[in-house]
N, C-alpha and C positions, 0 to 999 in steps of 0.2 A: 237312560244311557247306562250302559254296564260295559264292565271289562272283564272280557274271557283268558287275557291273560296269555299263558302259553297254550290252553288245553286245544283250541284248534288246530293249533301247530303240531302237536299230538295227533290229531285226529286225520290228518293229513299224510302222516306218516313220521314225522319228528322223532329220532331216536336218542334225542338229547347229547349229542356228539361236542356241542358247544366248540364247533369249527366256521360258523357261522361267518366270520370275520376272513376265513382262510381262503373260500371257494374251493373248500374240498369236503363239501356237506355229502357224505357217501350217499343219501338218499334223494338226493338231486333237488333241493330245495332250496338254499343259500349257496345256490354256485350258479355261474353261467359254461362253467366247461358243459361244453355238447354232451361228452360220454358219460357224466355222471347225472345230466339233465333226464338222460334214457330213464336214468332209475326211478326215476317221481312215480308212484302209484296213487298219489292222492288224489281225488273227483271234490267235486262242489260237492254231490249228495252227499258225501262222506259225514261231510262239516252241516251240512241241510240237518241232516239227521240227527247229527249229534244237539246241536241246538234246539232241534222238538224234543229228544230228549230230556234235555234240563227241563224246559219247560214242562216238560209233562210230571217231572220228579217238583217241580219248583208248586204246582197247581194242588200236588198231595201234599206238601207240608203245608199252603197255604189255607187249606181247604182242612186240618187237624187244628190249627191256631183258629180259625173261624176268620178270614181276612179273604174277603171276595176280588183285592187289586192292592198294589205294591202302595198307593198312595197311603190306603188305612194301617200299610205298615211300617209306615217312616216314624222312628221316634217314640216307640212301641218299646221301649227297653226293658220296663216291666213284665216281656215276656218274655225275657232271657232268662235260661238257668246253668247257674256255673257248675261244671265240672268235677266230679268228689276227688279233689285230688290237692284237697286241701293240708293233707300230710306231709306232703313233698315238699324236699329242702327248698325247691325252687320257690314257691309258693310263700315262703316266710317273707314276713314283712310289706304283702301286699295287698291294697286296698283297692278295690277299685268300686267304693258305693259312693263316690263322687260321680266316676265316669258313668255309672248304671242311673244317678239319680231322675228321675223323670220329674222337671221343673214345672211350674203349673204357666202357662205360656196363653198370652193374650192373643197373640195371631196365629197365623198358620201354620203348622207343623211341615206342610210343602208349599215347591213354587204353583202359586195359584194366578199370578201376575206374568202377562208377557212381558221378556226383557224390551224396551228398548234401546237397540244399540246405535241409537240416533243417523242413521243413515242419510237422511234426509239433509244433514249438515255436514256432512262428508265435503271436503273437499273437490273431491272425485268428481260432482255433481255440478260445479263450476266449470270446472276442467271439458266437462262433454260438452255442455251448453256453448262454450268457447272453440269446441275442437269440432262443432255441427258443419262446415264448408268441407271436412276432412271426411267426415262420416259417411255424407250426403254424396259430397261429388268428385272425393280425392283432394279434393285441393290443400294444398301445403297451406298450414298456419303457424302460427310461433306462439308461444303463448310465456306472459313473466306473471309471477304472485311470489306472495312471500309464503312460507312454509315452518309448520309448527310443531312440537313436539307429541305435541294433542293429533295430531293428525296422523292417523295410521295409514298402510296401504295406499297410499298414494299411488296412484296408475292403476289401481285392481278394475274399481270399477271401469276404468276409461275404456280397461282392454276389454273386461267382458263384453262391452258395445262394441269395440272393434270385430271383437270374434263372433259377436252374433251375428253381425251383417256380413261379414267378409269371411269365417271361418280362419282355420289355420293360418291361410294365405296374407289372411292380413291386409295392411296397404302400402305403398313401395315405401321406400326409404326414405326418411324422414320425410315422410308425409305430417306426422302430428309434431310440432318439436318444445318442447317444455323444459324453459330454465325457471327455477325455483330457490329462492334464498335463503337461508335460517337453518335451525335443528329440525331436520323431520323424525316422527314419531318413528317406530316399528315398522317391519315390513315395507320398506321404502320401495317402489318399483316392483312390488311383489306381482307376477306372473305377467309383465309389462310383454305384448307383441309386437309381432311384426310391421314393423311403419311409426311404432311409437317412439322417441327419444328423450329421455329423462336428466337433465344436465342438474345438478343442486350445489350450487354454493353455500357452503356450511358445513354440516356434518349428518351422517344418518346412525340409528342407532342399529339393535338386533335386526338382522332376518334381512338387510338389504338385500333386495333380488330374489329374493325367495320364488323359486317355482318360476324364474324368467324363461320368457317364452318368445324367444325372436329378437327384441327389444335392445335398445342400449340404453346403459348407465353410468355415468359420467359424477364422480362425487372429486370437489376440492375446496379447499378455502381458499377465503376472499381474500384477494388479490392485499388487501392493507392488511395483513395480521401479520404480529410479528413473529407465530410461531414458524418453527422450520418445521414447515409438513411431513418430510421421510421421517421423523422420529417421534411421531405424534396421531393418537389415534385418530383417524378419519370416518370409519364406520365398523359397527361393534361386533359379536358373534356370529355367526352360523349364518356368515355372509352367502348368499348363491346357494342357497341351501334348496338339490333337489334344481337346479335348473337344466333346464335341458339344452336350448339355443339362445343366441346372442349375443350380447359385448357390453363389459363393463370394466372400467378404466376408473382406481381410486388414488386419487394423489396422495398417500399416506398409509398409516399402516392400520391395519384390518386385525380385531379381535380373534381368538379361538375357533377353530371350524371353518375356516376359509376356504369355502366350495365342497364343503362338507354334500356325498352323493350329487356331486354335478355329473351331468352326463352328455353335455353336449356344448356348454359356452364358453365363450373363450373370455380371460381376465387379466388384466394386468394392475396389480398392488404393490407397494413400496413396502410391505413386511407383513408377516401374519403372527398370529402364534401361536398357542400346541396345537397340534392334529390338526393339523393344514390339509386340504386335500384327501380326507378320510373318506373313505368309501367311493370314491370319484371311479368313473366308470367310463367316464369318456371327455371331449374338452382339450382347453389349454388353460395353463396357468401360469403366468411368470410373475416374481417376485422377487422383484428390485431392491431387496435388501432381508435382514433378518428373521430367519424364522422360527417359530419356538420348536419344544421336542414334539416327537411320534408322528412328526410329516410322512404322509404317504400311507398311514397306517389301513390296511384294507383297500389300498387303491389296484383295482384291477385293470383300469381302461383310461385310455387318456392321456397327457404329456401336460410334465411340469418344467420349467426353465431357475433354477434356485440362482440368484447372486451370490456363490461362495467366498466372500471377499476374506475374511481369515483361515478358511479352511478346514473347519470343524461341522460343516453343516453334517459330513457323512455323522457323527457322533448323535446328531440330531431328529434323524431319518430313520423310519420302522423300512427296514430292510428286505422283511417277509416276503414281497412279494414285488420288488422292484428293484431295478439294477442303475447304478448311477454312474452315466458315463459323459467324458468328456465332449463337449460338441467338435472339438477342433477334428480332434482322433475319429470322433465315431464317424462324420462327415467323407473322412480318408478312407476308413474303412469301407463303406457304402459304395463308397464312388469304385474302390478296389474291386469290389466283389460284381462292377457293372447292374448295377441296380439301373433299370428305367423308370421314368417317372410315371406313373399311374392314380389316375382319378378315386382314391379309395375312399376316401371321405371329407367333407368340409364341415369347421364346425364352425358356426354362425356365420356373422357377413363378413368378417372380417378374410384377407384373399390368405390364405396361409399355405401357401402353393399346393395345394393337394396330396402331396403326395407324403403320408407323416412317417416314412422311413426314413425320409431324408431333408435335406435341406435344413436342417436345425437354424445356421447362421443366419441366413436369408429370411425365413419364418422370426426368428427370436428379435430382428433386427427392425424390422416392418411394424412389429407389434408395440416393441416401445417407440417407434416412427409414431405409431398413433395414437397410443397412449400421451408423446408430448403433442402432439395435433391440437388434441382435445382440452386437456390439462393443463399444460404449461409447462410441466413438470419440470424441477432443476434439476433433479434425481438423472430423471432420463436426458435433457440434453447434456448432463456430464456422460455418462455414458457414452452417449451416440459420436459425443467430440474427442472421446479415445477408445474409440472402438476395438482398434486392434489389442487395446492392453486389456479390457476388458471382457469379450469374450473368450479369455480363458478363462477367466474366473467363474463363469458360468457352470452352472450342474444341469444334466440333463433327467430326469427322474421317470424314467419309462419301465410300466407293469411287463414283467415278463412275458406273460403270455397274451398282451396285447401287441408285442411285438411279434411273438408268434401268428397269432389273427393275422395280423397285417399282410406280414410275407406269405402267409398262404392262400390271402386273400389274392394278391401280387401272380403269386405262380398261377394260380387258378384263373388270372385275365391272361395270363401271355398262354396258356392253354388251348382258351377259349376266341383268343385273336390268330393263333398259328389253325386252328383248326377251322377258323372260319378260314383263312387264305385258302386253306386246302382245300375246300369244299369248292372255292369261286375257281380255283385252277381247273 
């Protein structure tokens, strides 16, 4: 395993602009603007090449030391030699024939042992065994166990079998349905599909949803606890991290990186905190209460729904690249400017009327509809029971130039539906 680091990114054409975060990489590489995308001149063989390269430079130093393969060179320290630059002010005071010592060592110098990463006691492997009527013939199962902190990935493998037999497509709506009790480990629901539904009573740690794929996620605690769930963590960092489609609903609030590179599912949390939404690309995300700083930071695509209940979230919020507007107002606006409604995209299963120019209230309203569905949530039926007072308090947190996308997206269907009428005339 090696790490090359930036130099592909080099080799690809990388001019080191460190805009990376902006989408405005002039060499078309860390953006998705179309006009700057033109500029990419980078190929596979570029990076092909570069890499026999090393290799062929890596094969002569190898081949001067006398070391026929990387294993006879692990732990070889005895053939380092330092530097004459032992003069230099910087150099004073430093030792390092600890760090150089070559220890005389009774086993291996390398892994000579496959890992096992006990697969076989996966969870996951219950889980199929129990979900075979789903697998086989569709049929809807339910499925309860308890769930442990030891227990990683939970739903990974279930789906890979989904997706092997079924592909993307998956199997209808809750087709497999899994409620689970306790602390689940890491990666909870991680890359969970189509047909699967993941309910946990408890709490999840890192990585929930990771790589979600179709899938719902459903995290709250147990109905007897005496915590107050909105003010208390329910599942921990770099929640939805990289998901693309589905639905996940946490009764409580959500560590660092919430939805960190989502691009397509939709969420509803009772709080997150810093860098909420960072790099998010597509989706929905609403959030029923507090959120830490640099929300939005690098978010190019997508729509976030913030509860600004004292008014400072705008203080809160990387601005860069997103405009934060009222729902009531913008609503008014839309409807002013005769906007029709257009089929321009849906993200997961949830119905979020199509059309993400508009309809904020109606979309923002449905969604904690479901969120308390599923949950309970008291958060959202306070909410829902003073509706009119509270969405103003709501922030809309929409990428600029995905609102651009959109409308052009918009003009370009009433184009192409006036110009088919003309053609049927």
């Amino acid at each position: 395993e090696f790490g090359f680091a930036t130099a592909p990114l080099i080799v690809e054409g990388c001019i080191m602009m460190r805009k990376c975060h902006l989408n405005t990489c002039p060499v078309g590489i860390a953006t998705q603007d179309p006009e700057l995308r033109k500029k990419f001149t980078g190929k596979p063989e570029h990076v092909i090449n570069y890499l026999f390269m090393v290799a062929e430079e890596i094969r002569g130093l190898m081949s001067q030391l006398g070391f026929r393969n990387f294993n006879e060179m692990i732990g070889q320290s005895d053939r380092l030699n330092m530097r004459n630059a032992i003069d230099h002010w910087k150099a004073q005071g430093l030792d390092f024939s600890r760090v150089l010592h070559k220890p005389d060592a009774d086993t291996g110098l390398y892994c000579t042992d496959t890992q096992d990463h006990g697969l076989d006691k996966a969870l996951d492997n219950e889980l199929i065994r129990l979900a075979q009527p789903a697998l086989e013939n569709q049929t809807a199962v339910n499925i309860e166990l308890p769930v442990h902190n030891y227990n990683r990935t939970v739903g990974a493998m279930l789906s890979g079998e989904v997706a092997r037999r079924y592909g993307h497509a998956g199997l209808p709506e809750d087709c497999i349905n899994i409620k689970l009790s306790g602390t689940a480990g890491q990666s909870f629901g991680a890359f969970v599909t189509r047909g699967v539904s993941l309910e946990l009573v408890g709490e999840g740690n890192d990585y929930v949803g990771k790589g979600l794929s179709g899938g719902r996620l459903v995290v709250y605690p147990p109905p007897q606890t005496p915590i107050i769930a909105e003010e208390n963590i329910i599942v921990g960092n770099t929640v939805l991290y990289g998901a693309i489609e589905g639905e996940a609903y946490f009764r409580g609030v959500a560590g660092e990186r919430f939805a960190v590179r989502n691009s397509g599912a939709t969420a509803v949390v009772e709080g997150v905190g810093d860098h909420g939404c960072e790099y998010m690309t597509g989706g929905i995300v609403v959030v029923l209460g507090q959120s830490g700083r640099n929300f939005a930071a690098g978010m190019s695509g997508g729509i976030a729904y913030v509860l600004d209940a004292d008014g400072t979230f705008e203080n809160r919020c990387n601005l860069a690249m997103v405009d934060l507007e009222p729902l009531i107002e913008e609503d008014a606006i839309l409807e002013a400017t005769e906007h029709q409604g257009g089929d321009l995209e849906t993200h997961g299963k949830v119905d979020v009327l199509h059309d993400m120019t508009r309809h904020d209230a109606q979309r923002l309203k449905r969604l904690i509809e479901t969120h308390a569905h599923y949950t309970d949530s008291a958060r959202a039926k306070m909410i829902l029971g003073d509706w009119s007072a509270y969405l103003g308090k709501f922030v809309k947190v929409m990428p600029v130039d995905y609102r651009h996308a959109l409308e052009q997206m918009k003009s370009d269907q009433a184009a192409d539906a006036s110009t088919a009428k003309s053609t049927e005339a």
